[in-house]
N, C-alpha and C positions, 0 to 999 in steps of 0.2 A: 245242530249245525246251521238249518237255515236261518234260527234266530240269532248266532252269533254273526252271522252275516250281515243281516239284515241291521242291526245297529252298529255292526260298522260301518258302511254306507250311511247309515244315517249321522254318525257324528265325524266320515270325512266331509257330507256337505255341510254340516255346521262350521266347518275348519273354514272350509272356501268361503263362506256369510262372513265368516269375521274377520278373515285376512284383510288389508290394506291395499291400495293399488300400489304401494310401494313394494309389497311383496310379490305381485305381480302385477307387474308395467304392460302398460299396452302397448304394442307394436304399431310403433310409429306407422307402418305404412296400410294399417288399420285404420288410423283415423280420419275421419271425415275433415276435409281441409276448409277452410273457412274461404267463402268465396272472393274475399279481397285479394287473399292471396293467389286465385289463382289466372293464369296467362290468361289475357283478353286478345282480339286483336277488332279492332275498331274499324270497319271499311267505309270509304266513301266515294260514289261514283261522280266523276266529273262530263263535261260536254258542254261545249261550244264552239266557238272561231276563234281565229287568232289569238287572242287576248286569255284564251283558256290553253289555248295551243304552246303560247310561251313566244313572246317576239323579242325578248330583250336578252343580249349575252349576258350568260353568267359571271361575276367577278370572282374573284381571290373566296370573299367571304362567303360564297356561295355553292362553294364547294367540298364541303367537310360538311357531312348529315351522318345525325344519331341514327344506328342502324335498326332502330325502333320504329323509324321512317320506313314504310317500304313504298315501291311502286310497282303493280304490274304490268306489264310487256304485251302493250295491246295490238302489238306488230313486232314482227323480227326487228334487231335491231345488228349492223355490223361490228359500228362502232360510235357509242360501247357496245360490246356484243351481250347484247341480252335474246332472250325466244320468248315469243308470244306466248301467253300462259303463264308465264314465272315471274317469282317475285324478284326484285334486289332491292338493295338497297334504293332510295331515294337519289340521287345524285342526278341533275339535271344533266342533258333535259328526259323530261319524264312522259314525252307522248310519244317522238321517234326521233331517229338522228336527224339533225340540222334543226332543229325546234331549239327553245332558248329558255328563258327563265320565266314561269309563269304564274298564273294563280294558285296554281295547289301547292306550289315546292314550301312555299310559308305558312301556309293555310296547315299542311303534315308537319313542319315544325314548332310551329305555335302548338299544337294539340299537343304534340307526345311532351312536351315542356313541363305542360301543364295538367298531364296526366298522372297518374299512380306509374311507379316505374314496371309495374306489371301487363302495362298493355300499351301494343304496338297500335301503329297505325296506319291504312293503306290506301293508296288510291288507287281508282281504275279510271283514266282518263284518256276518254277517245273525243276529241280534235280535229278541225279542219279548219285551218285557215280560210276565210272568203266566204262560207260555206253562209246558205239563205236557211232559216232554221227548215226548209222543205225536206235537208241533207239527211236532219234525222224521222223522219216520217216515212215511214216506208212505202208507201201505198203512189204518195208525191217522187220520191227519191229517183227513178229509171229517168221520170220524165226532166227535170232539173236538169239531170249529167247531163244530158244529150247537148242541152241548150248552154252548159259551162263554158268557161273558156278551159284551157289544155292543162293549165298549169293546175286547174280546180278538179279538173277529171284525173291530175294524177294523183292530189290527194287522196280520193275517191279510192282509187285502187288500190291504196295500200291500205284500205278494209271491204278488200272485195266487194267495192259499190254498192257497199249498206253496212255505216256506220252503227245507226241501231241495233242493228243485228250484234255486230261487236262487241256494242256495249252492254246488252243480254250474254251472250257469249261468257265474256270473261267475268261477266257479273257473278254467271252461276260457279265459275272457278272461284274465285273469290270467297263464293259464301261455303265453301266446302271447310275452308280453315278462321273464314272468321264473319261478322252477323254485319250485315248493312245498318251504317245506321243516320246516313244520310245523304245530299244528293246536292252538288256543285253546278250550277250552270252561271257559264259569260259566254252570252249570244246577244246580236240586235243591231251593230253596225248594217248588216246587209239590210234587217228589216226594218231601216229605222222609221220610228214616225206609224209603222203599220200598226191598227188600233186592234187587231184580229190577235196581234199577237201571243200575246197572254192564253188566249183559247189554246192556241198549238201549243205551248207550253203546256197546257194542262191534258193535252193528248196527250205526248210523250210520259209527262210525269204519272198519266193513270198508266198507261200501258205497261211503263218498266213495274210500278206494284202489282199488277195482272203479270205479267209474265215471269216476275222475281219474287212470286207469293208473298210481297211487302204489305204492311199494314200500316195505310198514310198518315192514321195517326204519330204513327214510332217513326216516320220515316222524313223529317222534313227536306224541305226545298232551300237553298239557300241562292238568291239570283245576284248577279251584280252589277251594279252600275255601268254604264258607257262613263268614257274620258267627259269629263264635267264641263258647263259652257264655261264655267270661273277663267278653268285650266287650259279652255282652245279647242275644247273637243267638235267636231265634224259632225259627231250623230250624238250628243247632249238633248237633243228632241226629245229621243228614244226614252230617256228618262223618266218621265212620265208615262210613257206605255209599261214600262215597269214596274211603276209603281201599281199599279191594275194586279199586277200578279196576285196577289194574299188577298184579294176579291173572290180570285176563281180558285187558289187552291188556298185554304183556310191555313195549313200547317206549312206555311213558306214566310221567307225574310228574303227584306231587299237589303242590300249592302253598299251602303255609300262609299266613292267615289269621291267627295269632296278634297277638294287638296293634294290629288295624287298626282305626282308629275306626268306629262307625257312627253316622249317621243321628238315633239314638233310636226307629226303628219296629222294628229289632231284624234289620231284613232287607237293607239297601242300606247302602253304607259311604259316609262321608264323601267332598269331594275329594280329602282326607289318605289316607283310605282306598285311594280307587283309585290314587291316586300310586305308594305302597305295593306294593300288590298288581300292579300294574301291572310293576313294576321284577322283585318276585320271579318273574312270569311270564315276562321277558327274562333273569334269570338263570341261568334252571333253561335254557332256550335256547340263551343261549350256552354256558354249559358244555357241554352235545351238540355246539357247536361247536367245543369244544378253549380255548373263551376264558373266565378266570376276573372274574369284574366284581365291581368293590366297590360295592352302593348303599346309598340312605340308607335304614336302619333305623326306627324308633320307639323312642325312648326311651319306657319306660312312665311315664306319667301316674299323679298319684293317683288313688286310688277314689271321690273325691269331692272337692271342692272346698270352700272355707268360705268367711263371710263375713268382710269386711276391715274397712271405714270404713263409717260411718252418715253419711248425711245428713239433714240437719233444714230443708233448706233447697233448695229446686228450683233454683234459681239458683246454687248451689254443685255441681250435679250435672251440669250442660253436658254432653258428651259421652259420660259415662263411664258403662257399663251398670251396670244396679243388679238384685239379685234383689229380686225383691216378697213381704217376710214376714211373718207375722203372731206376733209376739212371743211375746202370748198362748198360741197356741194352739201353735207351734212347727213352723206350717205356711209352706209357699212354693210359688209359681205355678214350672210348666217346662212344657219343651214334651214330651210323654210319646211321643208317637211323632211322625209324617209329617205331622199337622196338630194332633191334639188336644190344649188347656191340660190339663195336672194340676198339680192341687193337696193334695201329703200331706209327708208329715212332713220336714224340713229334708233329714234322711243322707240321702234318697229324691231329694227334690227337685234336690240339687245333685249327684246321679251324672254321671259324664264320659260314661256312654251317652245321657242323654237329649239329643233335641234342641235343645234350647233352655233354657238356665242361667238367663237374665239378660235385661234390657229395656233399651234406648236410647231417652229420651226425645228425640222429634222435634215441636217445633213444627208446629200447626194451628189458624192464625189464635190466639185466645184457650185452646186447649186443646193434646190432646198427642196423637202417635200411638207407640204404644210397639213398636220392632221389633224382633224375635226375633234374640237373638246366642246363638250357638251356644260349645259348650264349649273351642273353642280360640279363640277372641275372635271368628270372622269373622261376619257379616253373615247370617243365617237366610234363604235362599229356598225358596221349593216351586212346583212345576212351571215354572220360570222368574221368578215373580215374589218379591216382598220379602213377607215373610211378618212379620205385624202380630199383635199380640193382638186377637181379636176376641170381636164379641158374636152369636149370634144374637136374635130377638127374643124377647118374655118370653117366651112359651108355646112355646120350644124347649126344648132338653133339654141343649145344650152351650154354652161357649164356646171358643175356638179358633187356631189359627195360620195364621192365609190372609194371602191381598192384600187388597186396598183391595176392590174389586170386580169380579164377575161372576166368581168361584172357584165353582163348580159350583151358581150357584141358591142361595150356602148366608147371602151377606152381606146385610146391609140397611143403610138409607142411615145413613151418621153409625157405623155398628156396630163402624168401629174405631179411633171418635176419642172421646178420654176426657178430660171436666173433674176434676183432680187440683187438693186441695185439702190444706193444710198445718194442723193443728189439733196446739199447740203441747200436748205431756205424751201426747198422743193416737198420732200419725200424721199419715200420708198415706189420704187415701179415694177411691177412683177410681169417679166417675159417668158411665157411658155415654151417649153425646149421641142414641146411637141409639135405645136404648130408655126415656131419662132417669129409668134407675135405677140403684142400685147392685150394685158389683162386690163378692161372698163367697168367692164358691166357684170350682170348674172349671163349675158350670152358667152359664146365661145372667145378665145383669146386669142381674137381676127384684128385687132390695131394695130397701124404703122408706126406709131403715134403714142408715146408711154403718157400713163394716168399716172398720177403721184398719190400716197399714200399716208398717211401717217400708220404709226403702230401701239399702240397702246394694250397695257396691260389693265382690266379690269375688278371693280371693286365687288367683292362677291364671291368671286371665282376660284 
């Protein structure tokens, strides 16, 4: 009996040797899955000032991100209502409310574009506007706040007056669901020109791999340009303390700046800007990934813009932005930086750096409110809102480019709505409703006395 056993067993495992895997299949959730296929998620931490923070409103296109984008929530937010710790979607802005379109929002859509559709990507970007890079050093950081100005100490607080900490913090949230795999910084407006720089940089950058058990080789740096002298930039100095960087830390890149529009304050770029800069900071990325990516460039723009067609007639100018010039004198109103009107000489006036070229005339009741269009045609906003030519009243000192009201204390009532009036061989003469007087100068609209205008529509624009 036992030897009939015994060689049945032995000629049912010759049965199994011969069978096919067609006779028996392997259970799919047996098999070892090959590693292309499976979910990644790619993180990347950010930090700096403004410029990393996001200064520029979001448009239309900039509002629809692959949900492959993600960002974490490096502070409550209301609205959009996100919580610190949690991922969402990407959808600007991405440091905390009232922030605007910045370096990473392009930077996270260039990558996942250009990625296998099986791995996401995420940033952790902790932010301060204004902030001296002392913001992230901890040991410096007590002493700074103290010496801030208010509006910098309430950044401050909305990461518990130590942003590095934050940025450890949600680092180690992050790497629970997905692997560092490298490291954003735009800083240097505040320190511009400081030759030390670079060293603090490379504190910060040892410490996050000491404290995020990162290995510098796998972990690059990617740093980036200030606003370019080409382009008008204020701390363009700084550039060269930058480039110092990949001295002191071997596995880092600099990110040119070349070409990118700004603002007109000379220190924050355009949305075009950050678009830009945004992509060359995912390109210099991937390429450490083995992936070579084609984005969009900037075609250079002229150095200034000219005027096109005159109008003689309000009602012939409908839509269409006009620069405000004074023939005579061969002067024109722009927006000279972040908020304030200038007014000097035409080649001046119509540079592709300053903010604001050109005025769209908008009905108000019987008068006009004239808003700020900026040098690639779009729409002038500041701090969120629509940004107007303004007045303060007589016995101020400026006028200016805000909203309608309650822009820091600065408007008064009627201050940025204007009776424009048509005086045929003369001009156009713009009288303030606010202060019911006229408009000359970049000072307030304190004349008796009307300046005459021409209105012209621009080539370019």
């Amino acid at each position: 009996m036992k030897k009939l056993f015994l060689l049945f067993a032995v000629t049912l495992a010759m049965g199994f040797t011969a069978c096919s895997n067609e006779d028996f299949p392997v259970n799919p959730e047996e098999q070892e899955e090959d590693p292309k296929d499976e979910p990644q998620f790619y993180v990347y931490l950010c930090f700096g000032q403004s410029n990393m923070e996001g200064n520029a409103t979001p448009e239309a296109q900039d509002k629809t991100v692959d949900p492959r984008f993600q960002m974490l929530a490096c502070v409550d937010f209301s609205s959009p209502k996100r919580k610190m710790g949690e991922w969402y979607t990407a959808t600007p802005p991405l440091v905390r409310q009232g922030t605007g379109l910045g370096m990473a929002d392009y930077f996270g859509r260039t990558m996942v574009a250009n990625l296998p559709e099986n791995v996401k990507v995420g940033v952790v970007d902790v932010a301060l506007g204004g902030t001296d890079i002392k913001g992230f050093i901890q040991e410096e950081t007590p002493a700074y706040i103290k010496t801030a100005a208010d509006w910098l100490k309430n950044y401050f607080k909305a990461y518990n007056n130590d942003p590095y900490k934050r940025l450890v913090d949600m680092a180690k949230i992050a790497q629970e669901t997905g692997v560092i795999k490298g490291i954003l910084l735009h800083q240097g407006e505040t320190n511009n020109g400081q030759q030390d720089w670079p060293k603090k940089v490379k504190l910060i950058y040892d410490r996050l791999m000491n404290d995020l058990n990162l290995n510098p080789e796998e972990v690059p740096l990617f740093v980036g340009e200030t606003v370019s002298q080409a382009a008008g930039g204020a701390c363009w100095h700084h550039n060269s303390v930058i480039a110092k960087v990949p001295n002191v830390i071997p596995n880092s890149y600099v990110i040119s700046s070349a070409d990118c529009p700004q603002k007109g304050d000379g220190l924050h770029f355009t949305a075009q800007g950050y678009r830009i800069m945004g992509q060359r900071y995912a390109k210099a990325a991937l390429k450490v990934l083995g992936i070579e990516a084609q984005i969009d460039e900037p075609t250079k723009p002229a150095s200034a813009y000219a005027l096109d067609k005159k109008f003689t007639s309000l009602d012939k100018i409908g839509n269409t932005p006009v620069a405000i010039y004074n023939e005579a004198s061969d002067k024109a109103f722009f927006g000279s930086d972040n908020q304030n009107l200038g007014y000097d000489a035409l080649s001046v006036a119509l540079q592709k750096t300053n903010a604001v070229l050109s005025f769209r005339l908008e009905k108000s009741g019987s008068n006009y409110l004239l808003r700020g269009i900026t040098p690639d045609g779009s729409e002038y906003n500041i701090w969120g809102s629509p940004g107007y030519l303004n007045s303060q009243p007589v016995d101020g000192w400026c006028s200016f480019i805000l909203g309608l009201n309650n822009q820091n204390g600065q408007d008064i009532k009627d201050g940025a709505v204007w009776k424009i009036e048509y005086v045929s061989g003369k001009g156009f003469s713009l009288l303030n409703v606010g202060t019911g007087k006229y408009l000359q100068d970049a000072s307030p609209a304190k004349y008796d006395d009307p300046m005459y205008f021409s209105f012209y529509s621009l080539k370019g624009v």
